[in-house]
GURO-755229 format. One record per residue (C-alpha): residue in three letters; x, y, z. Coordinates in Angstrom, 2 decimals. Layout:
rec res:ALA px:X py:Y pz:Z
...
//
This chain:
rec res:UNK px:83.58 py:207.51 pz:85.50
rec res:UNK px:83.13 py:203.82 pz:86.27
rec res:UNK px:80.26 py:202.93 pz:89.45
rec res:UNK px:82.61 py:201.54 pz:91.99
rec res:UNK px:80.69 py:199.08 pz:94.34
rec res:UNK px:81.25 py:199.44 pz:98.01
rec res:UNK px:82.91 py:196.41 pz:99.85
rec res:UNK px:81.56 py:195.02 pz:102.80
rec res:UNK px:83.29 py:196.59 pz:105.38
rec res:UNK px:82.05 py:199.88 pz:103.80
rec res:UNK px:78.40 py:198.36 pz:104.07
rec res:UNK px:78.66 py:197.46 pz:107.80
rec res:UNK px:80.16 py:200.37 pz:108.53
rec res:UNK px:77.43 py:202.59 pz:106.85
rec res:UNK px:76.04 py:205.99 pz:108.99
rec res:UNK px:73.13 py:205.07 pz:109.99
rec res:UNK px:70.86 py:204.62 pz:113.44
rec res:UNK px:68.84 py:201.95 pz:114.58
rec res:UNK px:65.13 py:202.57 pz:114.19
rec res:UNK px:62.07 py:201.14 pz:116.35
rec res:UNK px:59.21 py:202.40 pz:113.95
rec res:UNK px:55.51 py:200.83 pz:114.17
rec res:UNK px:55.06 py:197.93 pz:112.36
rec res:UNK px:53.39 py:198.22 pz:109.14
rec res:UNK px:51.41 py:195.00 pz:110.02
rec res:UNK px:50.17 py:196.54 pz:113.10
rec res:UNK px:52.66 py:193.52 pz:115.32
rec res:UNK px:53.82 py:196.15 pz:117.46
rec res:UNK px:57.54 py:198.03 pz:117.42
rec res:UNK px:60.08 py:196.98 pz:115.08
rec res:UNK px:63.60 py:197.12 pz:115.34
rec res:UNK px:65.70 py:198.23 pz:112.30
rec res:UNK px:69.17 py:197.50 pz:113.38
rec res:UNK px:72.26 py:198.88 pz:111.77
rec res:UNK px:74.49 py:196.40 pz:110.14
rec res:UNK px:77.56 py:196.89 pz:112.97
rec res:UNK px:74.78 py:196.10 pz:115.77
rec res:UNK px:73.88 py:192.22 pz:114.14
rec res:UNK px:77.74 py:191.95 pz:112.98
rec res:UNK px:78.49 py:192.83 pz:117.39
rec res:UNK px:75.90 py:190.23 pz:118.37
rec res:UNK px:77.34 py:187.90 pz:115.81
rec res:UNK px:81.22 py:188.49 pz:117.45
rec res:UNK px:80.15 py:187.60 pz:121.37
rec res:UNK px:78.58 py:184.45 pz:119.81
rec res:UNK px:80.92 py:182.02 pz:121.94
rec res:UNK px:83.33 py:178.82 pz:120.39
rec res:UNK px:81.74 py:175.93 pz:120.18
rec res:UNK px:78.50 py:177.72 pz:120.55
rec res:UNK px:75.68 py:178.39 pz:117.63
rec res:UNK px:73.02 py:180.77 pz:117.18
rec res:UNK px:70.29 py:180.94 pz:114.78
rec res:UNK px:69.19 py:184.21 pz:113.04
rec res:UNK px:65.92 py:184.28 pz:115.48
rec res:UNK px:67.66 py:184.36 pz:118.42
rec res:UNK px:70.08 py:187.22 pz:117.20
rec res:UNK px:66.51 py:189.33 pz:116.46
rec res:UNK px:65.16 py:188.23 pz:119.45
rec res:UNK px:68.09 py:189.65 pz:121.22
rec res:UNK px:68.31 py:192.37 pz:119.03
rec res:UNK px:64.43 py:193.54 pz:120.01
rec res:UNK px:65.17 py:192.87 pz:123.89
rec res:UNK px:68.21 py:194.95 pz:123.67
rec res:UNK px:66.20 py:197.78 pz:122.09
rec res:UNK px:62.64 py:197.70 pz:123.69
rec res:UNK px:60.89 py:196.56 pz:120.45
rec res:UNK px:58.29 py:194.29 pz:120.32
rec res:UNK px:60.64 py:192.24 pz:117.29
rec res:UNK px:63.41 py:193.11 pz:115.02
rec res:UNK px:62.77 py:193.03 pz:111.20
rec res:UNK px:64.13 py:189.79 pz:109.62
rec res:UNK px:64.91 py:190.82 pz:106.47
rec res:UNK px:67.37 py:193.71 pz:107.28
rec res:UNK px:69.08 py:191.24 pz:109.88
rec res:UNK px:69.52 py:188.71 pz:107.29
rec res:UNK px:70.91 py:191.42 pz:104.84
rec res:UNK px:73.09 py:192.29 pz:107.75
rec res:UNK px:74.40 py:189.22 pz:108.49
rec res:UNK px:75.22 py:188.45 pz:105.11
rec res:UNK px:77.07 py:191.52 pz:104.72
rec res:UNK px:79.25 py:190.86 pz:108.07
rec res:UNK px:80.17 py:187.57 pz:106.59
rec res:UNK px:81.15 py:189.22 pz:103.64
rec res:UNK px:83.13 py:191.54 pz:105.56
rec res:UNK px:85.06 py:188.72 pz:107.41
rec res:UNK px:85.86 py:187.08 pz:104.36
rec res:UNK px:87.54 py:190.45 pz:102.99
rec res:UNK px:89.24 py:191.18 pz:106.56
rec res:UNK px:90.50 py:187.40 pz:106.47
rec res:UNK px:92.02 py:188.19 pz:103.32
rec res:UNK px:93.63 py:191.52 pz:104.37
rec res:UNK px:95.66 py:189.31 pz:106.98
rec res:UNK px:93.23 py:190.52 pz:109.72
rec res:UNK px:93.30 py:187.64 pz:112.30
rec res:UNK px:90.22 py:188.24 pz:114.64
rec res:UNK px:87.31 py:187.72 pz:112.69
rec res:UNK px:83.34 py:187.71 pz:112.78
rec res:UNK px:82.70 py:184.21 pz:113.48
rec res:UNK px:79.68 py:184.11 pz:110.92
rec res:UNK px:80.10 py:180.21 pz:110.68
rec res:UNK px:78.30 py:179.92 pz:113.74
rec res:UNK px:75.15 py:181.38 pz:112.68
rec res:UNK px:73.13 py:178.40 pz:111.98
rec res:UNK px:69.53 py:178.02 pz:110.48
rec res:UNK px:66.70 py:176.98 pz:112.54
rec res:UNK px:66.59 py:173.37 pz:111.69
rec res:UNK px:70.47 py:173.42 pz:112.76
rec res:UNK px:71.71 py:173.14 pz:109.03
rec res:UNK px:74.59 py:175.70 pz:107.64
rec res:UNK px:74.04 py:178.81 pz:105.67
rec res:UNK px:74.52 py:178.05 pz:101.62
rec res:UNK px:74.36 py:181.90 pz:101.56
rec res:UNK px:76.87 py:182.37 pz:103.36
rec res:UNK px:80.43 py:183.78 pz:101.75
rec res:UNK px:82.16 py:180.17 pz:100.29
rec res:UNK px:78.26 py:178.29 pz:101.03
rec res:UNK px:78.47 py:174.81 pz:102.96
rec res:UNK px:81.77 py:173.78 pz:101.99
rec res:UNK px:83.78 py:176.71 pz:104.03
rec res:UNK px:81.64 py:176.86 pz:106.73
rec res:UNK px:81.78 py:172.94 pz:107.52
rec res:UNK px:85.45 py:173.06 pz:109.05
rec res:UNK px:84.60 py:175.75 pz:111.31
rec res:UNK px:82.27 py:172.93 pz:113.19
rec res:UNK px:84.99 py:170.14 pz:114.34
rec res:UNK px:83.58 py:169.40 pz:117.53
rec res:UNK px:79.74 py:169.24 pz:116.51
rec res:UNK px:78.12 py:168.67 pz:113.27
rec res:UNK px:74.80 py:169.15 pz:113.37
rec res:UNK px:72.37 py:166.56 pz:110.67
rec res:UNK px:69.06 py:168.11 pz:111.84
rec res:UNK px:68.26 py:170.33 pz:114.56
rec res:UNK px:64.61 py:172.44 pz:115.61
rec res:UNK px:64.92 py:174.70 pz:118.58
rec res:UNK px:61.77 py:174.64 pz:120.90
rec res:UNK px:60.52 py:176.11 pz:124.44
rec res:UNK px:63.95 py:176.65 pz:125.57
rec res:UNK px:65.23 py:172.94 pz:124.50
rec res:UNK px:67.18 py:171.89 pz:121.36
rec res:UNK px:66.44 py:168.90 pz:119.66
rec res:UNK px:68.70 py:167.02 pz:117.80
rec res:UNK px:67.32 py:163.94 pz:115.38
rec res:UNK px:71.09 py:163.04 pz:114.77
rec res:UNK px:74.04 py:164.33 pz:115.85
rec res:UNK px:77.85 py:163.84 pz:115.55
rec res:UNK px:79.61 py:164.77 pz:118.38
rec res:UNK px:83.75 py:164.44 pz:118.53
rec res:UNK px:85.92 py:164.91 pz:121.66
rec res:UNK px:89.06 py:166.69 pz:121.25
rec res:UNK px:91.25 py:163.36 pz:120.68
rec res:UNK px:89.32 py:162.84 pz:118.10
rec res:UNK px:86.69 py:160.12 pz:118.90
rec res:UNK px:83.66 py:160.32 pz:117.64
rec res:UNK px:79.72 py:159.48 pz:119.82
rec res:UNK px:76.65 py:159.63 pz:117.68
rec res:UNK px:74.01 py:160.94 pz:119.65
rec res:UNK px:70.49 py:159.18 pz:119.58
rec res:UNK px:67.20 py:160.91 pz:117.97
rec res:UNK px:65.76 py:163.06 pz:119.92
rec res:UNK px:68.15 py:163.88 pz:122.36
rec res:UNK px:68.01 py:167.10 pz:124.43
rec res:UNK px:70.09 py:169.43 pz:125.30
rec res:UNK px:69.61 py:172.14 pz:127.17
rec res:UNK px:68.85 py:176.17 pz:126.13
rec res:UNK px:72.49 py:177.44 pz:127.55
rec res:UNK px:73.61 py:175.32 pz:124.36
rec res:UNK px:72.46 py:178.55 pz:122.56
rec res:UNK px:73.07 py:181.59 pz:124.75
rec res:UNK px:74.57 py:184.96 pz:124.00
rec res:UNK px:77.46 py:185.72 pz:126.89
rec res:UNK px:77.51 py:189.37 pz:128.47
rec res:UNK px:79.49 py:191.83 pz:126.57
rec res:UNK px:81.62 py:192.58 pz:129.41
rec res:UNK px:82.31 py:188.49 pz:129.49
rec res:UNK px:82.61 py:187.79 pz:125.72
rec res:UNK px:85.84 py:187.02 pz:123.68
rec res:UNK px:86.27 py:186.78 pz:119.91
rec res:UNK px:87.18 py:183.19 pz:119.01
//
């Protein structure tokens, strides 16, 4: 009988619990999410909006009471939810995680992610982001493209700030899928 892999959907939809276990590096309690709680997060991230991995962990942790969530399971996890848009985009499905706007921290797209730079890149008409850090509550950009809806486009100078709400998480009761 042949090993059948499972899909993605099948690996974000996996029984399982969160954990908050002690850290094995004594750096407090951990967070173990389950793969639906990053893919959630990843869904109320708003359009036109980005969030970096860190900031879904941070959230993660504060949602949970732990100290920090673990990076490598989140990074697992939001590789499989990408995964598993890509195979519900294919099934027809039109409301999808938005994975595209998970960014890294220095504001550059995910080559991991399911069709690397390439399919991510259209997702981001109105802002493409050269290089980006995220610091004390400030984002910095060292060069930015920004484009207004007609279609004109402002580069923005080095070092320009904008402010945190640029990456926030809305409440679930106020989120929408995009």
């Amino acid at each position: 009988m042949p090993n059948k892999s499972k899909t993605a959907r099948e690996k974000l939809e996996i029984e399982r619990e969160p954990e908050v276990v002690d850290d094995p590096r004594g750096r407090g309690k951990m967070l173990v999410p389950k793969p639906l709680d990053v893919d959630s997060l990843m869904r109320r991230i708003e359009k036109g909006k980005l969030a970096t991995a860190e900031q879904i962990r941070q959230r993660l942790a504060k949602d949970f009471h732990a100290d920090f969530t673990c990076p490598l399971t989140t990074g697992i996890f939001i590789r499989i939810a990408a995964e598993a848009a890509e195979e519900d985009l294919s099934r027809g499905e039109k409301e999808i995680t938005p994975y595209w706007r998970v960014i890294k921290p220095d504001g550059s797209l995910n080559e991991k992610l399911p069709g690397g730079v390439e399919a991510q890149a259209p997702h981001h008409k109105r802002i493409a982001i050269v290089a980006a850090f995220y610091h004390d509550a400030t984002l910095f950009f060292s060069l930015a493209t920004l484009r207004s809806p007609s279609g004109k486009q402002r580069q923005m100078p080095a070092g320009q700030q904008y402010p945190a709400r640029f990456f926030q998480f809305p409440s679930p009761a106020a989120s929408q899928s995009a």
